[in-house]
LOTI-378964 format. One record per residue (C-alpha): x, y, z. Coordinates in nm, 2 decimals, padded with zeros to 4 digits. Layout:
<vexmars>
vexmar c1 X | c2 Y | c3 Z
...
</vexmars>
This chain:
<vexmars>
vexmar c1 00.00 | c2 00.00 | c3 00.00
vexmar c1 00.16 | c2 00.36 | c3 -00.08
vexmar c1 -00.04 | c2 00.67 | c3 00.04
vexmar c1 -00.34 | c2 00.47 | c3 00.05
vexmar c1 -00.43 | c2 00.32 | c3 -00.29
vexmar c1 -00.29 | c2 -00.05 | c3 -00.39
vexmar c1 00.01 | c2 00.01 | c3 -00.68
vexmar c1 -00.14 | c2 -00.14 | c3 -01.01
vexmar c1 -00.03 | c2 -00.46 | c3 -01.13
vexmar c1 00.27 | c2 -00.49 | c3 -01.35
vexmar c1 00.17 | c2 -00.61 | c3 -01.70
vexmar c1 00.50 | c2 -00.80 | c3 -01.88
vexmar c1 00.41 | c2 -00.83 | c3 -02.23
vexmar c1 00.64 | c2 -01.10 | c3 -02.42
vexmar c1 00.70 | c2 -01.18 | c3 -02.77
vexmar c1 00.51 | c2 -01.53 | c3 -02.82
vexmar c1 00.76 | c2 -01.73 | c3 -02.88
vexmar c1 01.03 | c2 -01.97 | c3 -02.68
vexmar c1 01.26 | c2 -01.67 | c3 -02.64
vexmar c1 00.96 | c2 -01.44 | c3 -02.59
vexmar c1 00.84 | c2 -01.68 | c3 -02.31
vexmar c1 01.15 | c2 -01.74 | c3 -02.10
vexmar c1 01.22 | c2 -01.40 | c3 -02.09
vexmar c1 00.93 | c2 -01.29 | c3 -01.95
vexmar c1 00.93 | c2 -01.54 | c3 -01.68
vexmar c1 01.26 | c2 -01.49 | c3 -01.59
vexmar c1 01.19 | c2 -01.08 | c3 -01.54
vexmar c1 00.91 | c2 -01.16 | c3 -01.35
vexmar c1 01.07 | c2 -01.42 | c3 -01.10
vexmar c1 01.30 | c2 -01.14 | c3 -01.08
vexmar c1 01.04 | c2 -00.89 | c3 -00.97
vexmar c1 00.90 | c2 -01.11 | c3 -00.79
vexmar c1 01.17 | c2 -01.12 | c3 -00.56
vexmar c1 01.16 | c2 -00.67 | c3 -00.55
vexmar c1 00.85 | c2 -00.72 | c3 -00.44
vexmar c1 00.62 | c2 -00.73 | c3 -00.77
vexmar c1 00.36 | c2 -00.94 | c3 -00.86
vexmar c1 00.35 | c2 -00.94 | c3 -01.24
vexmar c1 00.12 | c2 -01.10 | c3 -01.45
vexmar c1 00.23 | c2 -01.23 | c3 -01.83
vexmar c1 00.04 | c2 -01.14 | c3 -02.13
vexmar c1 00.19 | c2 -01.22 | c3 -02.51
vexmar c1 00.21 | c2 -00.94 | c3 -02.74
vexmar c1 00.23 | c2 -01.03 | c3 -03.13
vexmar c1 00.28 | c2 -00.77 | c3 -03.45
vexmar c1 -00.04 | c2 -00.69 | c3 -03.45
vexmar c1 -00.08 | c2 -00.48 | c3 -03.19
vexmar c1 00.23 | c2 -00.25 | c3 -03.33
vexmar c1 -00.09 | c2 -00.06 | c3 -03.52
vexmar c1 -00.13 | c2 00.16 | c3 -03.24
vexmar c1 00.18 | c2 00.10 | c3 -03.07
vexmar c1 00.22 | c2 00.52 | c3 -02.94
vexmar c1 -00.09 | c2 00.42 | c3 -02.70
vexmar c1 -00.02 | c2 00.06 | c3 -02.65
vexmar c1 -00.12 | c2 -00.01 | c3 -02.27
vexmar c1 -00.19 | c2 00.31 | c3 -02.24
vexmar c1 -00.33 | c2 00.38 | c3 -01.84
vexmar c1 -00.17 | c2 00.06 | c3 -01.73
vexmar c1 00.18 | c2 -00.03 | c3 -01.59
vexmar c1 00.35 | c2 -00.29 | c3 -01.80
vexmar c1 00.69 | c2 -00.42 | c3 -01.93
vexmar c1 00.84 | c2 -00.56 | c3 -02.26
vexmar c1 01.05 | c2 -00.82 | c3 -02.33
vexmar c1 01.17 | c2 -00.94 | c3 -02.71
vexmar c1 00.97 | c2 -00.74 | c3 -02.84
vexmar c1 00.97 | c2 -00.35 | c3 -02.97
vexmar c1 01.10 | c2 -00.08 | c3 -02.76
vexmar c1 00.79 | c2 00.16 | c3 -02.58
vexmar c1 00.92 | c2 00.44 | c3 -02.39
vexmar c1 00.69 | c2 00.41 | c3 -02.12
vexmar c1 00.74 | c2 00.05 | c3 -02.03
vexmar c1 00.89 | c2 00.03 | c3 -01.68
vexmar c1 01.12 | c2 -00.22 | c3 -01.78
vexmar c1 01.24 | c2 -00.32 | c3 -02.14
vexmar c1 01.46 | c2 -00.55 | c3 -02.30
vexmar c1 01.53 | c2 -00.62 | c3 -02.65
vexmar c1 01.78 | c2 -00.78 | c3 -02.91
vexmar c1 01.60 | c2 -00.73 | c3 -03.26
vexmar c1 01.77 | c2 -00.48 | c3 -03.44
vexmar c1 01.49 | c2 -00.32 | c3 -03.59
vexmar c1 01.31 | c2 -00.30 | c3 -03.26
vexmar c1 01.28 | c2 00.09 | c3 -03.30
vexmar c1 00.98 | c2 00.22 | c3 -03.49
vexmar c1 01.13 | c2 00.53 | c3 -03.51
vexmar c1 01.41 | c2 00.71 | c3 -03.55
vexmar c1 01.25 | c2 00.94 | c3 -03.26
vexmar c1 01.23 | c2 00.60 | c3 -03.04
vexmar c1 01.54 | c2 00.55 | c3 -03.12
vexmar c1 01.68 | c2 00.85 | c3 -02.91
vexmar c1 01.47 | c2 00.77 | c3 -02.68
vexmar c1 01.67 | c2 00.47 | c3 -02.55
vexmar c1 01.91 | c2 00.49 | c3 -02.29
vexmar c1 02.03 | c2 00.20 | c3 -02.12
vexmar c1 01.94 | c2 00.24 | c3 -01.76
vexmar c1 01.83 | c2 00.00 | c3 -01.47
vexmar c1 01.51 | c2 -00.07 | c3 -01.66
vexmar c1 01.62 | c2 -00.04 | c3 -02.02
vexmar c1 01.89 | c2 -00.25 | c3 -02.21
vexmar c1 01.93 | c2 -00.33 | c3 -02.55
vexmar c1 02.19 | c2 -00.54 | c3 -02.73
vexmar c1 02.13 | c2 -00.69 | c3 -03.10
vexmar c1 02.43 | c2 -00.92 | c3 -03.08
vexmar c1 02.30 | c2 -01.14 | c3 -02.81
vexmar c1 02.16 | c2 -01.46 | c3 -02.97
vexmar c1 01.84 | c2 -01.38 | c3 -02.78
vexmar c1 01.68 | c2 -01.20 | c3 -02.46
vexmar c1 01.72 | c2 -01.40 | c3 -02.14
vexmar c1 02.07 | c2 -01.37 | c3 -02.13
vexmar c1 02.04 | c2 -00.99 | c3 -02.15
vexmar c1 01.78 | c2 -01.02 | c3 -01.86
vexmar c1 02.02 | c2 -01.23 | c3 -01.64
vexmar c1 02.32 | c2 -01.05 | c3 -01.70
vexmar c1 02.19 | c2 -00.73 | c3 -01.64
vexmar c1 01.96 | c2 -00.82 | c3 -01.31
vexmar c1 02.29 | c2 -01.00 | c3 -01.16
vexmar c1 02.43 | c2 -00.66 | c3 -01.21
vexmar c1 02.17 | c2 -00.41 | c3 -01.12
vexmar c1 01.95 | c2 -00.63 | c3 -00.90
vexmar c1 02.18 | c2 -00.84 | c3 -00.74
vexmar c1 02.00 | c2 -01.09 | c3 -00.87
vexmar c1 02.15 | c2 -01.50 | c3 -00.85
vexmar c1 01.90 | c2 -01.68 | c3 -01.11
vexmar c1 01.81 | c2 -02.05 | c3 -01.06
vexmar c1 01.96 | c2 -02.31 | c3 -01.26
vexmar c1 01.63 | c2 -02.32 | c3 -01.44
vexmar c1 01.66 | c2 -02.01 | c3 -01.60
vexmar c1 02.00 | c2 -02.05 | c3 -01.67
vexmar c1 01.94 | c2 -02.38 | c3 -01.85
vexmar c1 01.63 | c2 -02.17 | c3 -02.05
vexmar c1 01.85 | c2 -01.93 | c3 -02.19
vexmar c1 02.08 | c2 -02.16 | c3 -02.30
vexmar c1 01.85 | c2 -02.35 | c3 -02.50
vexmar c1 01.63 | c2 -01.99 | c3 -02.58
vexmar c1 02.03 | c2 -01.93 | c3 -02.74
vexmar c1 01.98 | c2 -02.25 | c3 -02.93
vexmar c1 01.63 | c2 -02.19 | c3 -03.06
vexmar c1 01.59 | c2 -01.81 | c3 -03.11
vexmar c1 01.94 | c2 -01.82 | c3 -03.33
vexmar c1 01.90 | c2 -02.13 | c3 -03.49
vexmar c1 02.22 | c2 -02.30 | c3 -03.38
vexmar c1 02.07 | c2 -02.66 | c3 -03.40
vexmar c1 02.37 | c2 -02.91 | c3 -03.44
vexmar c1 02.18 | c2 -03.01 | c3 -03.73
vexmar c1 01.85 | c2 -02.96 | c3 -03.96
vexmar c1 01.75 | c2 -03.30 | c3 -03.77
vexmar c1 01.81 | c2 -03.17 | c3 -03.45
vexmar c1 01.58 | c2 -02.85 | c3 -03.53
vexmar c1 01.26 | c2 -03.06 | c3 -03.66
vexmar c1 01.33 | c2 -03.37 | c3 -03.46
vexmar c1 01.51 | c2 -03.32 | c3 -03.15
vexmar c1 01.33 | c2 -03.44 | c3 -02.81
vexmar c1 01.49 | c2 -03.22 | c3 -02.52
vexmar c1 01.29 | c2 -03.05 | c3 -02.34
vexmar c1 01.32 | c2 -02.69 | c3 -02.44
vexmar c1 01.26 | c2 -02.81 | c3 -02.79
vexmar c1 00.91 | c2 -02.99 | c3 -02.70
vexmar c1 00.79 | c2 -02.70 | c3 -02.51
vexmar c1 00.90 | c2 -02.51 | c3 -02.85
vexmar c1 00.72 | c2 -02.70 | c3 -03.11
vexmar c1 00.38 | c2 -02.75 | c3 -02.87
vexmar c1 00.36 | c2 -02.37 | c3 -02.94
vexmar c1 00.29 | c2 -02.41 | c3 -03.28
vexmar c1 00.02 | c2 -02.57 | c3 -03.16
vexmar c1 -00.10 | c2 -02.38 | c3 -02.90
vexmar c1 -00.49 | c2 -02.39 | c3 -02.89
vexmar c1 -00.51 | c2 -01.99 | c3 -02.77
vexmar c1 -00.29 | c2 -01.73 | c3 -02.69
vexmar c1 -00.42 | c2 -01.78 | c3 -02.32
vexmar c1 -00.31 | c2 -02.12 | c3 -02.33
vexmar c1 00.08 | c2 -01.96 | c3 -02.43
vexmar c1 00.06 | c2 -01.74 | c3 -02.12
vexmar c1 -00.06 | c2 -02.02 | c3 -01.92
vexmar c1 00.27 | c2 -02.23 | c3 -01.99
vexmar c1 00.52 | c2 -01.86 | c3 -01.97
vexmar c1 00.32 | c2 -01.83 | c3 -01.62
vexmar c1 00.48 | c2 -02.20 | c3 -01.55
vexmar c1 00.79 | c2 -02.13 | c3 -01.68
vexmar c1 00.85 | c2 -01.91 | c3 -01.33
vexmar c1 00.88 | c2 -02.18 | c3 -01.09
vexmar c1 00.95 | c2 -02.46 | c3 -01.27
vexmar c1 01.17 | c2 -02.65 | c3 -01.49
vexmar c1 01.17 | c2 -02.72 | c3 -01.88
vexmar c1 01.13 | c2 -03.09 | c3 -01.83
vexmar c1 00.83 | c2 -03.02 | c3 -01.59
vexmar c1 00.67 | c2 -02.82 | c3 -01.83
vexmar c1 00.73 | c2 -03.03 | c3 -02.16
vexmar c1 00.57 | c2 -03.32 | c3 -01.92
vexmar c1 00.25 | c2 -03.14 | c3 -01.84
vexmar c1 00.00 | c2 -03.32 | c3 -01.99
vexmar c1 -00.16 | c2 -02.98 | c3 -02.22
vexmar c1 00.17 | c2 -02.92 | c3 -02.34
vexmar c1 00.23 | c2 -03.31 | c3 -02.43
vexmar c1 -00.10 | c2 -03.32 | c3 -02.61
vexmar c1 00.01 | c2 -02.97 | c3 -02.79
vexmar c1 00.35 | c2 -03.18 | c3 -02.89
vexmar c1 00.18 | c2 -03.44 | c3 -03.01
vexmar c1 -00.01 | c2 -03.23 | c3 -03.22
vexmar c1 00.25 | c2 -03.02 | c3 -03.35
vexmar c1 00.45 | c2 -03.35 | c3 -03.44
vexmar c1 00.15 | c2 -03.45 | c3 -03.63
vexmar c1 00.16 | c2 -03.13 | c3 -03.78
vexmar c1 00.53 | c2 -03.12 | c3 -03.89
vexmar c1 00.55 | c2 -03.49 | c3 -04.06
vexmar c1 00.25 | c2 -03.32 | c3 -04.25
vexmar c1 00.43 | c2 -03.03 | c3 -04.32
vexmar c1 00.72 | c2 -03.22 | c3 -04.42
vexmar c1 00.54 | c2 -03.42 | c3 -04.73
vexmar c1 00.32 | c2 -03.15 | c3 -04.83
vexmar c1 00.63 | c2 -02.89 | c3 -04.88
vexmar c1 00.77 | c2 -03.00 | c3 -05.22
vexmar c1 00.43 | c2 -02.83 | c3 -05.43
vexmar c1 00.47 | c2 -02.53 | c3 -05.26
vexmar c1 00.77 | c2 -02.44 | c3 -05.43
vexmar c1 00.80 | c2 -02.19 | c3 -05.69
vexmar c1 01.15 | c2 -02.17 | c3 -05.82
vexmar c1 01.49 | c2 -02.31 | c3 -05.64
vexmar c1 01.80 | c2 -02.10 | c3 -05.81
vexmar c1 02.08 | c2 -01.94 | c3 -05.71
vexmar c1 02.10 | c2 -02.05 | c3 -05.39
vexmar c1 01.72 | c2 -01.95 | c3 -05.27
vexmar c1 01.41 | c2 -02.13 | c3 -05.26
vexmar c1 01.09 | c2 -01.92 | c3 -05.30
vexmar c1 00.75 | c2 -02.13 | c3 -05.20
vexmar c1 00.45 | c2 -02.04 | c3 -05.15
vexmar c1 00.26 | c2 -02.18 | c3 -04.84
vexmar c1 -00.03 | c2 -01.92 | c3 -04.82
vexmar c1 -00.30 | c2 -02.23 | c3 -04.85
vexmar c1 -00.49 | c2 -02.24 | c3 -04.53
vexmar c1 -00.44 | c2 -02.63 | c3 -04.62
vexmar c1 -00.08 | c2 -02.67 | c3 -04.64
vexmar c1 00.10 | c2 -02.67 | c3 -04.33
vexmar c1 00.38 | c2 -02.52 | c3 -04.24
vexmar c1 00.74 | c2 -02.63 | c3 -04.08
vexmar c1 01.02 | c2 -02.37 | c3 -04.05
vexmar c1 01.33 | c2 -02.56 | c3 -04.16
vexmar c1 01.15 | c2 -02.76 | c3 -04.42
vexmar c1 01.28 | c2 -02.58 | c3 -04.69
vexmar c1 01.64 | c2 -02.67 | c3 -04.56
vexmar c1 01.52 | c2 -03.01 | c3 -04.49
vexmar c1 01.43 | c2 -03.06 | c3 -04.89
vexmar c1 01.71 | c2 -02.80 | c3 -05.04
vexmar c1 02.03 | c2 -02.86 | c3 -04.80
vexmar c1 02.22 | c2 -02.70 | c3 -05.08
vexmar c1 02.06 | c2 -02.33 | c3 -05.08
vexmar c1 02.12 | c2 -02.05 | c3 -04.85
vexmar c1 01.81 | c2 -01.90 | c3 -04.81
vexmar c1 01.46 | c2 -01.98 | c3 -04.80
vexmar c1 01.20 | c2 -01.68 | c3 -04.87
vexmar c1 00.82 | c2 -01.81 | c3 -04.87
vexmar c1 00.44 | c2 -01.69 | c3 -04.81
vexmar c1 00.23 | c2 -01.79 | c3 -04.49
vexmar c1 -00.08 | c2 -01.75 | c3 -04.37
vexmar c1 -00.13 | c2 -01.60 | c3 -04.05
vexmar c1 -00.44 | c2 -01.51 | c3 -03.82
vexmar c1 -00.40 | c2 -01.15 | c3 -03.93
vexmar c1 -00.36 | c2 -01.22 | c3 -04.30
vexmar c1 -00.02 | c2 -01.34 | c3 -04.48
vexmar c1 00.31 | c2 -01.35 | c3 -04.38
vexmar c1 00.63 | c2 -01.28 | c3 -04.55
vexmar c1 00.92 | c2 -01.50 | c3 -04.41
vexmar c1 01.26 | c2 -01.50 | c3 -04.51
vexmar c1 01.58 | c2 -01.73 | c3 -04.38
vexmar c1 01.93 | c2 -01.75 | c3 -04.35
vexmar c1 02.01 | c2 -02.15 | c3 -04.39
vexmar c1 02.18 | c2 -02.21 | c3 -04.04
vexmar c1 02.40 | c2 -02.52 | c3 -04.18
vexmar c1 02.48 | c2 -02.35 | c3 -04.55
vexmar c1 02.53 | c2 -02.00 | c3 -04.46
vexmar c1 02.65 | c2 -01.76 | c3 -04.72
vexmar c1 02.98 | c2 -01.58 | c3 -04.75
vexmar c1 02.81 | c2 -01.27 | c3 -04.77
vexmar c1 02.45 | c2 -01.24 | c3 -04.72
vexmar c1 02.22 | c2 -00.99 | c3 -04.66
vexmar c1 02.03 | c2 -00.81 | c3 -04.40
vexmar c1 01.69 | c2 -01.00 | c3 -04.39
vexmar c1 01.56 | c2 -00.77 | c3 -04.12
vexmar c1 01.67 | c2 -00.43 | c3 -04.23
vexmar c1 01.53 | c2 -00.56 | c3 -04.56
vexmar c1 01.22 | c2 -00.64 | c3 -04.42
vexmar c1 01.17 | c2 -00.31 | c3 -04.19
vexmar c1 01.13 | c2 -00.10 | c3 -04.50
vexmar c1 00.81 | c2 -00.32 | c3 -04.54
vexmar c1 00.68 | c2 -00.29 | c3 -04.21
vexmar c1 00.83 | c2 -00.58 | c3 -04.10
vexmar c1 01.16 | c2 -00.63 | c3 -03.90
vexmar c1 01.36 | c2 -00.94 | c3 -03.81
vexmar c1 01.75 | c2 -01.03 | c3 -03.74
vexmar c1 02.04 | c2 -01.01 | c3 -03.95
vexmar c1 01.97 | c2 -01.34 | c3 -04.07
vexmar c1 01.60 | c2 -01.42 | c3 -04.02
vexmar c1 01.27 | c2 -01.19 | c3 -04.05
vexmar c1 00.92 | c2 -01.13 | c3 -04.21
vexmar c1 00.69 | c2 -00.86 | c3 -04.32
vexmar c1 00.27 | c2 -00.87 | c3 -04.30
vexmar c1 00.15 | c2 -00.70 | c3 -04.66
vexmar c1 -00.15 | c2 -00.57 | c3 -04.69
vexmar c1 -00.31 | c2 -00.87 | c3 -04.90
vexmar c1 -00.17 | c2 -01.24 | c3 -05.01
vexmar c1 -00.13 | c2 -01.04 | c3 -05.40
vexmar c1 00.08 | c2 -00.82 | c3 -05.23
vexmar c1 00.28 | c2 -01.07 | c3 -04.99
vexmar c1 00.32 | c2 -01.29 | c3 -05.33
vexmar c1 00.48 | c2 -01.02 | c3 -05.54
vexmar c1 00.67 | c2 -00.90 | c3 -05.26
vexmar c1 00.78 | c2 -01.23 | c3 -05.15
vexmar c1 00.89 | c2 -01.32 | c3 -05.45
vexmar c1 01.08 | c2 -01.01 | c3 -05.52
vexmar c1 01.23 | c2 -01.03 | c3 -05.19
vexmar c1 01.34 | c2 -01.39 | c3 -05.35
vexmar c1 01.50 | c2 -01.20 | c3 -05.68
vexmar c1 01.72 | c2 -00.94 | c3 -05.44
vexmar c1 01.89 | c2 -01.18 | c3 -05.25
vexmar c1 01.88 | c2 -01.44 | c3 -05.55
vexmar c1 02.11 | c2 -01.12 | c3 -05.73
vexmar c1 02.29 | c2 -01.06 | c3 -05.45
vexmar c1 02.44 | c2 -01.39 | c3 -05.39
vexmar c1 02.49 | c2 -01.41 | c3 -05.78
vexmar c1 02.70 | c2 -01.07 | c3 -05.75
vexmar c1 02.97 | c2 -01.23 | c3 -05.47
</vexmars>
C-alpha cells in the first residue's frame, strides 16, 4: 500500500515465442523477488498498429519485443526494434532499459543485467532456458535434424507452441515457466497433447512442402505456403534443399499473410544480406539473418515475396 491506494499490477508483455516466453518469466521471478507481482500477457505484431498508445493507463513491461518508452522495464535484441528514428533517441540503457542486438536472444540480456543491477542470482532453471532460448531463437541446432526432430525438453515446449490452442493457453505455460523446470513443463500433460499435435503437424508439413515451391535457383528457394491447407514447418525448406542459403516463402497468419525469409543455419552464405533491415522498410523487421513482413493482401505478400526472393537471389549471384 503507498499513500493509500494499492500500486497497479505490472503487465510483462512478451514476444510469443520460446525466447519471448523465458524472458518474460525470468523478469518476472526477478520482480517477484523486489517485491512485484506481475502477470504475463503475449504481445504479437499486430498490436504495433497503435503501438504510441499501447497499454496506455496501465503499468506494463516488454521483453523481445519493440521498444515503448513508457514501459517500466524493457529488453530487447532485434535490431529493428525501433519504430522510429524518434524512439530510437529515446533509449538509454538504464536500470530498466537495455538493449543489445548481438545477443543470440533475450534471457541472457535479462540475467546479465539483473545479476548486475539487482543483485540478482538466477536459478539453474533459467540458466538452462536461456541456453536453449540461445539455441532456438538463433537457430544454432547441431543439425536440420536436431531442429525438426530433436526431443529435449526446451525443444518440446518449442514446437507445442505451434500448436497452441489460444494465446491464453501460451501465457498459461510462460506463467509455468517461473517456478518450474523445462522438463516439468514439456511433461505437463496440455503441453504433451500440444506436442503431439505439432508432431502430427510437422511430418504433414514435411510431405506437403515439395508443391509449394516456386522456383529453387541461385542459392534461394521461394515457396508459396499461403494455403490455409498446407502446413507449415520452419526448416522444411532446408530439410528438402540442403544445398541453398536462403529460404523466402508466403504464410498464412491469423492476421492475414506472412512474408518470411531465412538464412540457412547449416549453408550459410559468404556474404548475405540483411533480412531484417530488408524487411523493416516493409513494415516488418527481423534479425540479420532471419525476418518477415505482414503485406496488406496475399497479391501483395506474393509479389513482394517473390521479389524479396530475386534481391537476394542477385545478391548472392553478385559475390
Amino acid at each position: 500500500m503507498t499513500g493509500g491506494t494499492q500500486k497497479q499490477q505490472l503487465r510483462i508483455r512478451y514476444h510469443r515465442d520460446f525466447d519471448g516466453m523465458v524472458s518474460g518469466a525470468l523478469l518476472a521471478h526477478v520482480l517477484r523477488e523486489r517485491g512485484e507481482k506481475p502477470i504475463l500477457i503475449s504481445v504479437n505484431y499486430d498490436e504495433r498498429k497503435n503501438w504510441e498508445s499501447f497499454e496506455e493507463g496501465k503499468r506494463f513491461a516488454v521483453v523481445d519485443f519493440h521498444f515503448h518508452p513508457r514501459a517500466e522495464f524493457w529488453f530487447d535484441h532485434h535490431p529493428t526494434t525501433f519504430l522510429s528514428d524518434e524512439l530510437r533517441s529515446t533509449y538509454e540503457a538504464s536500470d530498466r532499459w537495455l538493449w543489445d542486438e548481438t545477443s543470440p536472444s533475450c534471457p541472457p540480456l535479462i540475467l546479465k543485467h539483473a545479476k548486475e543491477h539487482f543483485g540478482y542470482e538466477a536459478p539453474e532453471r533459467f540458466i538452462d532456458a536461456a541456453y536453449w532460448s540461445d539455441i532456438i531463437d538463433a537457430a544454432q541446432f547441431e543439425s536440420v535434424d536436431q531442429a525438426i526432430f530433436g526431443d529435449d525438453p526446451a525443444l518440446r515446449i518449442s514446437r507445442s507452441l505451434t500448436a497452441a490452442p489460444n494465446p491464453a493457453w501460451v501465457d498459461q505455460i510462460a506463467t509455468a515457466l517461473i517456478d518450474d523446470s523445462l522438463r516439468d513443463v514439456a511433461l505437463r500433460s496440455d503441453v504433451e497433447k500440444a506436442h503431439d499435435r505439432a508432431s502430427r503437424n510437422r511430418d504433414k508439413a514435411l510431405e506437403q512442402f515439395p508443391p509449394t515451391v516456386l522456383w529453387n535457383r541461385g542459392g534461394v528457394v521461394f515457396y508459396d505456403a499461403s494455403s490455409s491447407k498446407v502446413r507449415r514447418e520452419r526448416f522444411a525448406p532446408f530439410y528438402h534443399h540442403p544445398d541453398v542459403s536462403y529460404a523466402v516463402g508466403v504464410i498464412p497468419t491469423r492476421a492475414g499473410y506472412h512474408i518470411t525469409c531465412g538464412e540457412n543455419p547449416w549453408n550459410k552464405p559468404t556474404n548475405g544480406v540483411h533480412v531484417g533491415e530488408m524487411m523493416e522498410g516493409y513494415g516488418g523487421g527481423g534479425h540479420r539473418a532471419v525476418g518477415g513482413a505482414n503485406p496488406p493482401s496475399l497479391a501483395e505478400a506474393q509479389r513482394l515475396g517473390e521479389e524479396f526472393a530475386e534481391i537476394i537471389e542477385n545478391h548472392l549471384r553478385a559475390q
